[in-house]
ZAFI-295595 format. One record per residue (C-alpha): x, y, z; residue in three letters. Coordinates in steps of 0.2 Angstrom, whole numbers, padded with zeros to 4 digits, always signed. Example, Ala and Ser with C-alpha at 12.3 -4.5 7.8 and 13.67 -1.06 7.14 Angstrom:
% residues 2
+0062-0022+0039ala +0068-0005+0036ser 
This chain:
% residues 514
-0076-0028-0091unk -0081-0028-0071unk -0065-0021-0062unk -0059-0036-0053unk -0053-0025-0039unk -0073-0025-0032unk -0072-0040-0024unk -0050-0041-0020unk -0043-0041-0006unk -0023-0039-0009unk -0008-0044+0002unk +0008-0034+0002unk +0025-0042+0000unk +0040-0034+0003unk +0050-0047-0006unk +0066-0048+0003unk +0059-0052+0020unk +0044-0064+0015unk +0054-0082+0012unk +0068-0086+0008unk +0071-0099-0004unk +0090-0103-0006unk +0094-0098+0010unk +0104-0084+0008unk +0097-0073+0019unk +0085-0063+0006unk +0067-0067+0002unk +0065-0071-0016unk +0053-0077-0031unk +0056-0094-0029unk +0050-0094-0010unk +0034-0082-0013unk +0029-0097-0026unk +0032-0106-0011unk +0020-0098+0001unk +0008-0097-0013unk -0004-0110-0006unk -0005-0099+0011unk -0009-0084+0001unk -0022-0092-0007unk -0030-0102+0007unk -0029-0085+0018unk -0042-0080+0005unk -0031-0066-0005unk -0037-0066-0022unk -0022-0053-0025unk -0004-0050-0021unk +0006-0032-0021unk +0024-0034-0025unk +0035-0021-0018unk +0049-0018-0032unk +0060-0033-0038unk +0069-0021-0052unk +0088-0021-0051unk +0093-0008-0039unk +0107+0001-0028unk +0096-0003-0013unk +0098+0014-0005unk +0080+0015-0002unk +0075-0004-0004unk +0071-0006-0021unk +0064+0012-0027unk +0081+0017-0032unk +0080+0006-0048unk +0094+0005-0059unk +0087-0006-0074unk +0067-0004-0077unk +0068-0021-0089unk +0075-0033-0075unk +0072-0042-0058unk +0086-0041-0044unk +0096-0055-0043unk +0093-0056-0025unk +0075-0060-0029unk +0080-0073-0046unk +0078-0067-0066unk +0064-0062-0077unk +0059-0080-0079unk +0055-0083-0060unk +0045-0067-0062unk +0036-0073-0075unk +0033-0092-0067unk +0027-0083-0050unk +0012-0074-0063unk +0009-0091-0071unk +0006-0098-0053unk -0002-0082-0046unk -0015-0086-0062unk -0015-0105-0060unk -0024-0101-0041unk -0037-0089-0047unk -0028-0074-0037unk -0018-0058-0048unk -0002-0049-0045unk +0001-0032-0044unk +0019-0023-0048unk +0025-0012-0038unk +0030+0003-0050unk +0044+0018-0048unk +0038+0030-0062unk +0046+0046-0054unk +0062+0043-0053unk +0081+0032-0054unk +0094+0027-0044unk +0111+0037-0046unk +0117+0022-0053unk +0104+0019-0066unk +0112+0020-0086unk +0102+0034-0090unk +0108+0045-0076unk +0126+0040-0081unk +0124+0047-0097unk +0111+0063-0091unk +0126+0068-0080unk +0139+0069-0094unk +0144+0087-0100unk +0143+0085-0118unk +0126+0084-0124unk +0116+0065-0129unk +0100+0056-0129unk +0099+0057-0109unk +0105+0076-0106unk +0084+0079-0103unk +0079+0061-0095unk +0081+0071-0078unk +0078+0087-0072unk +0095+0098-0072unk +0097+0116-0069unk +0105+0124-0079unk +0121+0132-0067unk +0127+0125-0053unk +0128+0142-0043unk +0116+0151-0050unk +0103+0140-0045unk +0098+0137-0025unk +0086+0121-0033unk +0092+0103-0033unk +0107+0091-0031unk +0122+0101-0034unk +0141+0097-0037unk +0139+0080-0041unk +0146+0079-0058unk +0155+0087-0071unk +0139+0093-0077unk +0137+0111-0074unk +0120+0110-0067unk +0110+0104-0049unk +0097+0088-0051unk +0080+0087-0042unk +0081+0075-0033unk +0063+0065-0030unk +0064+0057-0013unk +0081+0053-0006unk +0097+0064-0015unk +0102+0048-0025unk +0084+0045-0031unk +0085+0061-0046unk +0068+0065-0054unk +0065+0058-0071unk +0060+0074-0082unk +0040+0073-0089unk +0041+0091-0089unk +0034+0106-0077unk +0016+0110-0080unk +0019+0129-0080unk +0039+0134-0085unk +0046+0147-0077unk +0053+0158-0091unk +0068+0162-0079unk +0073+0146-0077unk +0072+0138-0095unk +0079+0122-0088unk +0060+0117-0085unk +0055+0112-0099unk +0034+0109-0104unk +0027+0093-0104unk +0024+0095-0123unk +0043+0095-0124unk +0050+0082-0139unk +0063+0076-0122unk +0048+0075-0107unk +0036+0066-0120unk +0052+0054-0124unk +0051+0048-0103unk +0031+0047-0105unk +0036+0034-0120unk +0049+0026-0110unk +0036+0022-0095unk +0023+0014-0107unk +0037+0002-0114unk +0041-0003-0095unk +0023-0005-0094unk +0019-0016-0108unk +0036-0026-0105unk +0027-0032-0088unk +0013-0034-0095unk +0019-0045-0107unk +0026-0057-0092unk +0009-0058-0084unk +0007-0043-0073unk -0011-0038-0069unk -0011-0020-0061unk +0004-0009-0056unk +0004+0001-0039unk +0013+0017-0045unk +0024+0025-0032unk +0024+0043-0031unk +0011+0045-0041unk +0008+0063-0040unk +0025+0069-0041unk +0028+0065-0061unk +0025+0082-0068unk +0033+0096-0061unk +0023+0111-0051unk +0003+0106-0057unk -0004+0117-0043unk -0023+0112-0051unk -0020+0093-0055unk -0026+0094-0073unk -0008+0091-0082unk -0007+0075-0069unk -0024+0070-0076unk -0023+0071-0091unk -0004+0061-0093unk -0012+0047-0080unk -0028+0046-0090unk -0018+0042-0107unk -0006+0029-0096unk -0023+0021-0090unk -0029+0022-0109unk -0013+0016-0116unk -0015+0000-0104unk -0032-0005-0107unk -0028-0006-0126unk -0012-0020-0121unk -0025-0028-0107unk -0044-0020-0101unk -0042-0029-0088unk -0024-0021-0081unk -0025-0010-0067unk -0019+0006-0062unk -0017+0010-0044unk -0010+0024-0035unk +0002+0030-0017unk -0007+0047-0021unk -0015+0048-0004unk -0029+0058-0009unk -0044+0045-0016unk -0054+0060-0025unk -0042+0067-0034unk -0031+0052-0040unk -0046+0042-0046unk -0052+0058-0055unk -0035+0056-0066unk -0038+0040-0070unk -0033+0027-0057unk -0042+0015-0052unk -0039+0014-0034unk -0031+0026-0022unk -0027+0025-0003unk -0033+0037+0011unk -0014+0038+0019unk -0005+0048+0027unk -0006+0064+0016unk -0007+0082+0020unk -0025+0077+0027unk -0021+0066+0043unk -0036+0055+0039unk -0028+0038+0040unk -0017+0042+0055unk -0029+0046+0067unk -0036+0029+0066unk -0022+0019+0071unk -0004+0028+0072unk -0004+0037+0085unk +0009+0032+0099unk +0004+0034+0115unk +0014+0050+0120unk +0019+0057+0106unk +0016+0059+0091unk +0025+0046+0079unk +0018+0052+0062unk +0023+0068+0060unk +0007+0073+0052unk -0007+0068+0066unk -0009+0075+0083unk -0021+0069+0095unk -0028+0051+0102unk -0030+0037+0089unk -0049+0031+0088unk -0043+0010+0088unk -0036+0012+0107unk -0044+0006+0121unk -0043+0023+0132unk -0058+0028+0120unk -0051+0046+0117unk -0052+0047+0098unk -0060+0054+0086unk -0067+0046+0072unk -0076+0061+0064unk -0058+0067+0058unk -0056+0051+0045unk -0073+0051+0042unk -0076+0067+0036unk -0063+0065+0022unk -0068+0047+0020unk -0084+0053+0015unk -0080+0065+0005unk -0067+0054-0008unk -0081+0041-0006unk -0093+0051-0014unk -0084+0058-0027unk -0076+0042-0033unk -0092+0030-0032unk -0093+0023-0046unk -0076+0028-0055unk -0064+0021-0043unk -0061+0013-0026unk -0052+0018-0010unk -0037+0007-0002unk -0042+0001+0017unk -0024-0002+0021unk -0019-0012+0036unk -0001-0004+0035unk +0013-0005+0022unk +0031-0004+0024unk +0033+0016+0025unk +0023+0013+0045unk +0021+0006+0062unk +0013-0009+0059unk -0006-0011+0066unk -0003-0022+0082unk +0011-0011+0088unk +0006-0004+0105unk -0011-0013+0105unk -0016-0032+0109unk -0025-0045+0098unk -0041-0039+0102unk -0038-0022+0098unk -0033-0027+0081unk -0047-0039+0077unk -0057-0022+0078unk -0046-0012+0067unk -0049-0026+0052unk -0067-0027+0054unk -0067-0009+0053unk -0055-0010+0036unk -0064-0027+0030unk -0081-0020+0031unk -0081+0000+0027unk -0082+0002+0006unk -0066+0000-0002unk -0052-0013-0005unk -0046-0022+0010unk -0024-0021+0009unk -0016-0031+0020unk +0003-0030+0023unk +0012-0047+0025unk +0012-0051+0045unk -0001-0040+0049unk -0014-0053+0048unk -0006-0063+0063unk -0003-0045+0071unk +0016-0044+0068unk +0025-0030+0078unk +0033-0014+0074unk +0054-0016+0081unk +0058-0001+0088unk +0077+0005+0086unk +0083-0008+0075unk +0097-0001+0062unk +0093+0008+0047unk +0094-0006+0032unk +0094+0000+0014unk +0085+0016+0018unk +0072+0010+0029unk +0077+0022+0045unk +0062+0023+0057unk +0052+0012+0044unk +0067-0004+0046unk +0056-0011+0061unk +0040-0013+0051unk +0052-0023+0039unk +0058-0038+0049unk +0054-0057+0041unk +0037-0066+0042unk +0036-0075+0056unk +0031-0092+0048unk +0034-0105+0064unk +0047-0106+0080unk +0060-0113+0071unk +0077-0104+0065unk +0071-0088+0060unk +0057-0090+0064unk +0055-0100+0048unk +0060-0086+0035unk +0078-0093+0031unk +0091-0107+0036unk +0106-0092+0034unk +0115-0088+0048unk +0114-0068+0041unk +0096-0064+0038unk +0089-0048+0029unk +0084-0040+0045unk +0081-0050+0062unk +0064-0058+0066unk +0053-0054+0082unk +0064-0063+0097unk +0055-0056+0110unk +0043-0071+0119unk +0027-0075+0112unk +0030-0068+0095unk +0017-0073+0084unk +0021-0085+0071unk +0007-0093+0057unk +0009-0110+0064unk +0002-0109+0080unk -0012-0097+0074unk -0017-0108+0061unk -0021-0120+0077unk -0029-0107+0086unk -0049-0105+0080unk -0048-0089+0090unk -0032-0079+0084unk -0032-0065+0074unk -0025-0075+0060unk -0042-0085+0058unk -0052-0068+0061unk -0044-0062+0044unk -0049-0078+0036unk -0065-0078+0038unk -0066-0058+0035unk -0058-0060+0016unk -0071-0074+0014unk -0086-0061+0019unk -0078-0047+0009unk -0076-0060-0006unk -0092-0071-0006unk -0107-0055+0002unk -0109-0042-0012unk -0114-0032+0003unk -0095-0031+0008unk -0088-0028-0010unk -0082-0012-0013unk -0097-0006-0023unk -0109-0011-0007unk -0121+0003-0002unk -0116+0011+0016unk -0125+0019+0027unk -0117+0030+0044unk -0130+0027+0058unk -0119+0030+0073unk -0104+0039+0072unk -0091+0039+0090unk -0090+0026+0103unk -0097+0015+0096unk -0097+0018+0077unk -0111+0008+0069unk -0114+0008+0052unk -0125-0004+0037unk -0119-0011+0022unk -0130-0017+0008unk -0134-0023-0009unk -0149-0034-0017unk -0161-0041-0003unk -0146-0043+0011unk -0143-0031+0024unk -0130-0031+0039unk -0124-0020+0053unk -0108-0017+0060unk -0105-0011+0075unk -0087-0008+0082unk -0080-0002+0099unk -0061-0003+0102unk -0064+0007+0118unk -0063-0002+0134unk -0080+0006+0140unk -0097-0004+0138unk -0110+0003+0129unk -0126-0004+0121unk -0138-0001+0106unk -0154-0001+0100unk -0157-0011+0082unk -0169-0018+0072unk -0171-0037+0072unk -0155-0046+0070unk -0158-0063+0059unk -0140-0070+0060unk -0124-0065+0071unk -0108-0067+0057unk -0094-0062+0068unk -0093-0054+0086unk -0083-0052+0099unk -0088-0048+0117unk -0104-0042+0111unk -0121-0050+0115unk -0139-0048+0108unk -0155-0050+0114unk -0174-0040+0113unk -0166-0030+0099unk -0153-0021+0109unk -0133-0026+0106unk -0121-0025+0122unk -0105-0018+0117unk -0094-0024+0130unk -0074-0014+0130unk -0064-0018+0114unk -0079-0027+0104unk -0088-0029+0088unk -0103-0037+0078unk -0107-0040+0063unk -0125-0046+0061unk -0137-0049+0047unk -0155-0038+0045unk 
């Protein structure tokens, strides 16, 4: 079976602010189904789903609180399973968003977990075993005497596959070989299946590295993530396992399919594109972001570790190029259209799996200072509504009290008019997900070769008998270079060729057949 993420490119949904269908305010099933048509005529042959289980919705969704159901904000199980049979019905796949690590609060299990007397759900978390005694966890929340470890936010407790190596002080951890840790592991492939059985194609697990407890060499993760990948491709080969590890080489090495370079402990990603002028917005990058026009970047510190998963995962997995998600400043924040047209031919052309995040691909901005909603804090302003036309809300909903407000600043993009507008960014991304899709050279198991690395960074991709360079400047300073004979221009932009030599004017690409 050829993994069917070669040739993807995916589009993120964060349900609630895509469209809303009833027009109570909250994006939903019904109105993805609606916007399927777009989807597909953008050229997405895939579509991620942030979480739709029933939650508390004190971190959006990844609190869940029932693992079997859909939200009723967003419809039931059966819209769930409709959206599939239409995601099918148009060629394209849908991937669920999967909360592996961890509950709500409120969730059933944790209800009974947090009970005194002892039952089937004392060990479905991680509880220490004194509430004093221990400086580790949650503590005085129940009448349990004991803490909780908490996963992400307090209220999100850490479901209990075990601790790699138990401290024998503290015989609350208990080992993954544990009758209790092993009866989570059992739990997750029954969510998985269940899902399955509704038509889902792939998961994206959240979290995906934080499962078992203190793995300081990686091999107890791989070994729990290859049986999950193994227990899937007995219910369907063709299901897919991706990860929000954040380090490609070692994710794909523990048996997911893809993983993204993000922002990690290794600030690859973020010095690309999230550095705001100033400061430094990330918390994990310090320094000039390469996509800017002042041309103070340095694209050596992504490429070095890009090079690095990409050899080690070439031909066992594949590595996310991500426009943005929902945890981030969204690309066209702090830059202009033609900055962002060169930050998607950088992510549509380099070997991976182009990701884009809905509104990105008619450069949607990030909303500074809007109030935290459900979690969201600093991350609530790369949440706002798709900006579908100019009419009330910009076309995501007829309610007077939407999820989050739209863009209401002048001149916010909108899909309408870019669909009119051969030249917007919008069409740009069309016609990229129709190269990535339909040039084997742009898949993501094309061959790649660096030839210049800086201002500009120029590079080959290739497969069979076609060849194709790519050169990219997002500075504002002009520069030209020396090639071999070009036989066809693809795409450019302020770029110009003649007698084998390409001018790079500022903020400019090509991408030209050999």
């Amino acid at each position: 079976m050829k993994n069917w993420l070669n040739n993807a490119v995916v589009y993120e949904i964060y349900p609630q602010s895509f469209y809303d269908a009833n027009n109570d305010g909250i994006g939903d099933l019904k109105g993805i189904i609606q916007k399927l048509d777009y989807i597909r005529d953008m050229g997405f042959t895939a579509i991620w789903l942030n979480p739709i289980n029933k939650s508390s919705f004190r971190d959006a969704g990844y609190d869940v609180t029932d693992f079997y159901a859909v939200d009723p904000r967003y419809g039931t199980n059966d819209d769930y399973k409709a959206l599939c049979s239409q995601v099918h019905k148009r060629g394209m796949r849908i991937i669920f968003d999967l909360v592996a690590g961890h509950t709500s609060i409120d969730h059933p299990w944790f209800i009974e977990s947090a009970k005194d007397e002892k039952n089937q759900y004392t060990n479905r978390y991680i509880w220490t075993d004194d509430t004093f005694d221990n400086s580790e966890g949650i503590a005085g929340y129940s009448q349990r005497n004991g803490n909780f470890i908490a996963n992400f936010f307090w209220s999100q407790p850490a479901l209990n596959y075990g601790y790699a190596h138990p401290d024998p002080k503290k015989p609350w951890q208990l080992p993954v070989d544990h009758p209790d840790c092993i009866a989570t592991k059992e739990e997750l492939k029954k969510i998985i299946d269940f899902w399955i059985d509704l038509g889902t194609d792939g998961f994206r697990v959240d979290m995906a590295a934080s499962l078992i407890k203190g793995d300081t060499d990686g091999s107890f993760l791989k070994s729990f993530w290859t049986e999950i990948r193994l227990h899937m491709a007995k219910k369907n080969p063709e299901c897919l396992l991706i990860s929000e590890w954040g380090l490609p080489e070692k994710a794909i090495n523990s048996g997911f399919h893809l993983d993204f370079l993000l922002h990690s402990e290794i600030p690859a990603y973020t010095s690309l594109f999230r550095h705001e002028k100033g400061r430094n917005v990330t918390r994990l990058f310090v320094g000039d972001s390469y996509f800017n026009k002042e041309g103070k970047g340095n694209i050596n510190t992504y490429l070095d570790r890009f090079m690095f998963d990409y050899e080690n995962t070439k031909g066992k997995g594949y590595i996310g190029m991500i426009t943005g998600n929902h945890d981030m400043q969204r690309l066209s924040y702090m830059r202009d259209p033609e900055e962002a047209k060169c930050a998607f031919v950088f992510l549509f052309t380099m070997p991976g799996v182009p990701f884009v995040y809905y509104g990105d691909e008619i450069g949607m901005d990030y909303i500074k200072d809007l109030p935290n909603k459900e979690g969201g804090y600093n991350r609530t302003g790369a949440r706002t509504p798709m900006q579908w036309n100019e009419g009330k809300n910009h076309g995501f909903s007829q309610s007077d009290s939407p999820y989050l407000p739209t863009d209401s600043r002048e001149g916010a993009p909108t899909v309408e008019k870019q669909l009119n507008d051969e030249n917007s960014l919008l069409m740009l991304v069309k016609k990229l997900t129709s190269l990535h899709k339909t040039e084997p050279a742009f898949n993501a198991d094309g061959d790649f070769n660096i030839l210049e690395r800086g201002y500009p960074f120029v590079f080959e991709r290739f497969a069979h008998d076609k060849r194709f360079l790519i050169a990219i400047n997002p500075s504002a300073k002009a520069y030209s270079i020396k090639t071999p004979p070009l036989e066809e221009i693809v795409l450019s932009q302020n770029a110009e060729y003649s007698d084998d030599e390409v001018k790079l004017s500022g903020v400019s690409f090509i991408i030209a057949r050999i």
